[in-house]
N, C-alpha and C positions, 0 to 999 in steps of 0.2 A: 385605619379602618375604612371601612368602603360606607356610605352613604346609600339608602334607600331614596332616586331620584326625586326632586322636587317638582314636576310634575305630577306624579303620581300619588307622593307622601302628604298634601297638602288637600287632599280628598279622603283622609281617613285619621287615625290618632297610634296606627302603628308605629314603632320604634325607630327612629331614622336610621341609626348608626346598626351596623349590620354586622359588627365584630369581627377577631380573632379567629379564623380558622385555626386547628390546633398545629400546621405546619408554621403560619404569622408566629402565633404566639413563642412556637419554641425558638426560632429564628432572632423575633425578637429579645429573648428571654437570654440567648447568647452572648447579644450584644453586653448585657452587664460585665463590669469590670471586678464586680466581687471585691470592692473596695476594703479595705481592713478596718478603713474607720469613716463608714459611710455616712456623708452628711444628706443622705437622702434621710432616712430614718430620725433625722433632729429635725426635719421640715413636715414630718407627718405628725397630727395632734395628738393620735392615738399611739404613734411609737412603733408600727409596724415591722416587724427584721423585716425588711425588704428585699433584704439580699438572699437573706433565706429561701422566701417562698419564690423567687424569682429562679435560684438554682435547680429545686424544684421541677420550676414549669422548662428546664433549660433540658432536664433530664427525662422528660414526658413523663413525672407523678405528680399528673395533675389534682387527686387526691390529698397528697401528701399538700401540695403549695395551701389547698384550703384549710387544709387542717391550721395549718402554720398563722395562717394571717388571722384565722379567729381566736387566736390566743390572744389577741389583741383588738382585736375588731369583728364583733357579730353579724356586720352591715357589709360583707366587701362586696357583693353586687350592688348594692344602693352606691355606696361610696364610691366606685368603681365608674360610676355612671355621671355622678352629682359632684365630685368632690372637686377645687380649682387646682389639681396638681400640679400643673403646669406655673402656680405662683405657692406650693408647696415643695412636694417632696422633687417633685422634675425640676424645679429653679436650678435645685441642689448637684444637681445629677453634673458628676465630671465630665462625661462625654458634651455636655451642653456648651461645654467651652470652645469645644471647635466644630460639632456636629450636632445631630438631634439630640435630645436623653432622653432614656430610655423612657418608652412607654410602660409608667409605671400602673397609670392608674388602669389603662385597657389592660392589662396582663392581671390585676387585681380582679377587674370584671372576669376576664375570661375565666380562670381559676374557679373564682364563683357559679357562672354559668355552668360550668362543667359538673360542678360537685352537684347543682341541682339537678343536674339532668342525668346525673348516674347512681343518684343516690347521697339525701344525705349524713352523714355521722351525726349520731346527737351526743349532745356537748355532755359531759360529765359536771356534776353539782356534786360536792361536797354533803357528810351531815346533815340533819336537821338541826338549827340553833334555838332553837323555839321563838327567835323573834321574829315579830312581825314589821312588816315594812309599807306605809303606803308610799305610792308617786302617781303626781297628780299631771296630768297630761301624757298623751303616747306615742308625742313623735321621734323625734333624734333623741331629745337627752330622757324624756324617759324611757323608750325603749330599750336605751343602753344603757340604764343607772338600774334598770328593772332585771336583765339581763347579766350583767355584772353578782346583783346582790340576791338573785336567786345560785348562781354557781356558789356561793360563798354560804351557802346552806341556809337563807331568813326565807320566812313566809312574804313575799311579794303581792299587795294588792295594788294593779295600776287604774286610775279611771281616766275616763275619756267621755265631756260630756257631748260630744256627736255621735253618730248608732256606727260609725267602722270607727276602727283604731288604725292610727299611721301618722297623726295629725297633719302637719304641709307634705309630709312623703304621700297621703293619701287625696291630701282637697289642695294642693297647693301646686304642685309641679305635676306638667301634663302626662299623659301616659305616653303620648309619642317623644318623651326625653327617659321616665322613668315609668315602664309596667307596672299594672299594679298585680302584675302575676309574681312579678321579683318581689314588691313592697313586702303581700302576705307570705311568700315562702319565707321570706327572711323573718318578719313576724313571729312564723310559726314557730320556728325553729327556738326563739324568746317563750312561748308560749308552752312548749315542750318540756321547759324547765320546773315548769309547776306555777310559771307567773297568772295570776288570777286576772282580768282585765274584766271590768265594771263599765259598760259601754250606756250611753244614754244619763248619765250621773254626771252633774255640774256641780261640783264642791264650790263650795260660797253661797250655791242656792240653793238647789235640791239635796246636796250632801253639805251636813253646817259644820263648822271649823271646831265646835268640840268632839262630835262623830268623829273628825280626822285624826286630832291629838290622844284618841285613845290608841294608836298604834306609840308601836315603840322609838319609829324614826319618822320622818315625813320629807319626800324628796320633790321638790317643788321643777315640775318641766311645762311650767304650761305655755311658751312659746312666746311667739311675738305678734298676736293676733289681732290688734286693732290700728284699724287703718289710720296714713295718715291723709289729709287734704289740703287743698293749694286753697283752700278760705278766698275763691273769689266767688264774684256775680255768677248766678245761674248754676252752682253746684247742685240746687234742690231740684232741676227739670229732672222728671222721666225719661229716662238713658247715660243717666252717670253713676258710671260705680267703681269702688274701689277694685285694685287688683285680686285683693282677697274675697270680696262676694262674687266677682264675675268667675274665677277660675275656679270659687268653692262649689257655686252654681253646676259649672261646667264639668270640671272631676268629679265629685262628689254624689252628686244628687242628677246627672245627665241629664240637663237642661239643654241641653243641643239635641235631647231625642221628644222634647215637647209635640205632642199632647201624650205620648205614651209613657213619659213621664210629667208629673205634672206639678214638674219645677221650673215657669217660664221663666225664659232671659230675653231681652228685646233680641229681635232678628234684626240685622242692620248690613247697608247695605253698603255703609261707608263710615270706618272707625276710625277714631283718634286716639291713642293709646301714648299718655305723658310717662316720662322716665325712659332712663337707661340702664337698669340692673335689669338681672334676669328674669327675678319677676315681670318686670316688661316687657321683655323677649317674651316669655311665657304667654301673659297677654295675650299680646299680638300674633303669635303665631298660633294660638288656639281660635280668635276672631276673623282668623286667614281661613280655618278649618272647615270654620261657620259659614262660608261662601262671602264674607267680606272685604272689600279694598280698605288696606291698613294702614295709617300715615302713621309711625311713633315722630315724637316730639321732645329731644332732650334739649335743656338749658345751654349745652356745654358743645364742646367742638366734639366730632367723631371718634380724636385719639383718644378722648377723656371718659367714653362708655366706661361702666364700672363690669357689665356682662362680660361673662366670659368669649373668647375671641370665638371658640367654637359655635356659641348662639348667635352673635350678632351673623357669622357666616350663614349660617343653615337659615337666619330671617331674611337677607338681603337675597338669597337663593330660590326662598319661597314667597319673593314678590312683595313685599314687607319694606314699604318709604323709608327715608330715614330724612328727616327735616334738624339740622344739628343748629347751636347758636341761637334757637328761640323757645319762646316761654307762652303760653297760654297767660289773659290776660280778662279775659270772659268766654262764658259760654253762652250762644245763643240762643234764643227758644222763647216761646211763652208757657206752653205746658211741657211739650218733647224739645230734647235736644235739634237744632238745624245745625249748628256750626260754633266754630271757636275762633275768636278773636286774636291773635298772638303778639305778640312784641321782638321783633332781631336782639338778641342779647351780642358783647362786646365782651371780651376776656379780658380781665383785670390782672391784679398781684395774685399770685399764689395764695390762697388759703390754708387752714386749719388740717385737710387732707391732700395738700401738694398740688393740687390743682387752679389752675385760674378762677379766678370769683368772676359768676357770669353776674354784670348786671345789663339794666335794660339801657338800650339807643331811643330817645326820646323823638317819638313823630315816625316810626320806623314799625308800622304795625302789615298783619297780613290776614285774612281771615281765610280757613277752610272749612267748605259745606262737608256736615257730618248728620249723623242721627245716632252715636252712638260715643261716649266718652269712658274712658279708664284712667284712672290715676292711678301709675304704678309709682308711687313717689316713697315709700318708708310705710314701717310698720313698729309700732313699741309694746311692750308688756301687753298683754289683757291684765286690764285693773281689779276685776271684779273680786277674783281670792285675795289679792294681795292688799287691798284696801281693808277686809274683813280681820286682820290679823294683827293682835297690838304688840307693840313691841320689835315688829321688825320694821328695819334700816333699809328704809326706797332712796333711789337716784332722785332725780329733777327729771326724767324721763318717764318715772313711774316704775322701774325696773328695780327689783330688791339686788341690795348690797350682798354681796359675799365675796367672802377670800377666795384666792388660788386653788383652796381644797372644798371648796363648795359650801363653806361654812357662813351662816346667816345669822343675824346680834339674838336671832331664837335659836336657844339653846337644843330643841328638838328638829330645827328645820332648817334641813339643806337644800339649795338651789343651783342652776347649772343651765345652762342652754340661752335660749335667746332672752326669757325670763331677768337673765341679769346682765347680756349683754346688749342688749336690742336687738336685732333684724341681723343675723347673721347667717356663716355656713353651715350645712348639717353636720359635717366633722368636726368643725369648732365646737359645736353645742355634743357631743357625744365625747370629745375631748373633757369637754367640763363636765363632764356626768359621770364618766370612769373618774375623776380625782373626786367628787361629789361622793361616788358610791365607796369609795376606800375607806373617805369620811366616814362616813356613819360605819362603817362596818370598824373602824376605829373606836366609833360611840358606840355600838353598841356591846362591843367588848368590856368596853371598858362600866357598864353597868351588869 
């Protein structure tokens, strides 16, 4: 796909990636091999025929392909956009063995784009069952545990205690990776179904955990929304914040249009942005937006970004440092941020996740002037509901336990998404919310 230049894209928060013409799409939709026993579809969370809707788009019904893929998946514009295919379903792809594979995920978007822009089908829901169902946050996995278990005929109450619903699809991931004109059509379409969404309601505080146990199943999505910190010197100055308040700031509440919105964010003129996952790309390339020079900072060597190759491309494109092999060590400041202290880190043994263990080269420091910090380092559970709830089974991260099928040591409540994995992908967390929502619809047959 074609890129919307980095000169130009780096003054506004439009969509970089410029898509699938519908001649691309069928061309590349050719190239499939219509494999008999396609391991592309064993590398997708959700199980998508791929081969199906790909034929489909090979045949120009590009209707039909979206019909197809939401048998499976309610999100393929989001996922299309967001999802790491490339170490998914495209690993898989036969053609990868001596050529490209197939572009699965932009032929997913396309598909998608298409059906929005021509119209689109609404989904067919089953019966009324007469039960009721709450789920508690609205992004990946409730949206698609909400979504699921409205088609299956139960009364759906989702809450969301922020005033939009989308959770990180809406305050998390910028609009020039993900619109949020896709987020809410795709939304709606969940919404269409008869799903009730309860906006501005915090369960644990403002809605109490016996209010919730009067439904008949209770599907736990509430993400992975508390930050984590590097616990050094000068965390507490004025201009350090986590990756999650600076892009919720920024998405969410358009703190970038201060005063006419009046959610400030420091303006700065020069940013340091720690971490190397997306959410740091994210960061960064949102602070790039802002009219700032952006240094990111990872521990680790360049090979070892955990971002997708596509973001670290489009941040090194739009002017975006890359400092690899050191580690922030203090931050500057007496009241505002000035600058960060760093340390050279040295690549050790392999680790726990296949990568070298970075530690630090002793006497080997470097400082950069800044006025603005982000740690995009990890995020685990919000603790708030899941502390309130006796009897169910937490990690050592804070993250409630559940099986394979979403099932939690509470007999009424199932969990799914980043909630009980930590900090993960959006299809991963939507993967475990279709086995989550089987679940209950298992439970509640079975009462």
């Amino acid at each position: 796909m074609g890129d919307r230049s980095a000169e130009v894209r780096i003054h506004d928060y439009l969509e970089v990636d410029t898509g699938f013409s519908a001649e691309e799409a069928i061309a590349e939709a050719n190239r499939c091999l219509q494999c008999k026993k396609p391991a592309c579809v064993d590398g997708c969370p959700v199980n998508i025929d791929i081969p199906a809707f790909i034929a489909e788009i090979a045949e120009g019904n590009f209707a039909n392909a979206a019909v197809s893929i939401k048998t499976q998946n309610m999100l393929p514009a989001i996922c299309g956009r967001v999802c790491p295919q490339e170490t998914q379903c495209e690993v898989l792809c036969i053609l990868g063995k001596k050529d490209k594979p197939v572009r699965i995920g932009q032929l997913e978007r396309f598909a998608a784009d298409e059906e929005r822009r021509t119209g689109i089908k609404p989904q067919v829901k089953k019966s009324p069952t007469g039960k009721r169902v709450a789920v508690v946050g609205s992004g990946p996995a409730g949206i698609t545990a909400a979504g699921e278990l409205a088609r299956e005929g139960h009364t759906v109450v989702m809450y969301e205690s922020l005033h939009l619903p989308g959770g990180v699809l809406t305050y998390g991931i910028p609009a020039f990776r993900l619109p949020k004109d896709v987020v809410n059509a795709e939304l709606d379409q969940v919404l269409k179904l008869g799903v009730e969404v309860k906006l501005n309601h915090f369960v644990g505080k403002s809605v109490s955990l016996s209010e919730l146990l009067t439904y008949d199943a209770v599907m736990l999505g509430t993400g992975a929304g508390l930050p984590y910190f590097m616990n050094i010197p000068g965390e507490h100055l004025n201009g350090v914040y986590s990756a999650n308040e600076f892009l919720t700031r920024v998405n969410l509440m358009h703190a970038e249009q201060f005063p006419k919105f009046d959610t400030p964010i420091a303006k700065a003129s020069r940013v340091v942005v720690v971490g190397g996952g997306n959410v740091a790309m994210d960061a960064a390339r949102t602070a790039r937006r802002m009219g700032a020079k952006v240094t990111l900072i990872y521990r680790r060597r360049s090979e070892d970004l955990p971002a997708r190759l596509a973001e670290i491309h489009h941040a090194e494109e739009e002017g975006i440092e890359f400092i690899t092999c050191a580690n922030p060590t203090r931050i500057l400041g007496e009241q505002v941020v000035t600058g960060v202290e760093c340390v050279r880190m040295q690549m050790c043994e392999l680790d726990a996740s296949g990568r070298p263990a970075a530690k630090p080269i002793d006497g080997d420091t470097f400082t950069l002037d800044c006025d603005v910090v982000i740690q995009a380092i990890g995020q685990g559970p919000n603790p708030v509901l899941v502390r309130e709830i006796e009897g169910i089974e937490r990690g050592r991260a804070g993250n409630v336990i559940a099986d394979g099928d979403g099932r939690t040591s509470h007999p009424k409540i199932f969990a799914a998404g980043d909630v009980t994995t930590g900090a993960a992908t959006v299809i991963l967390a939507m993967g475990g919310a279709k086995k989550a929502a089987q679940s209950i619809c298992t439970y509640l047959a079975s009462k």
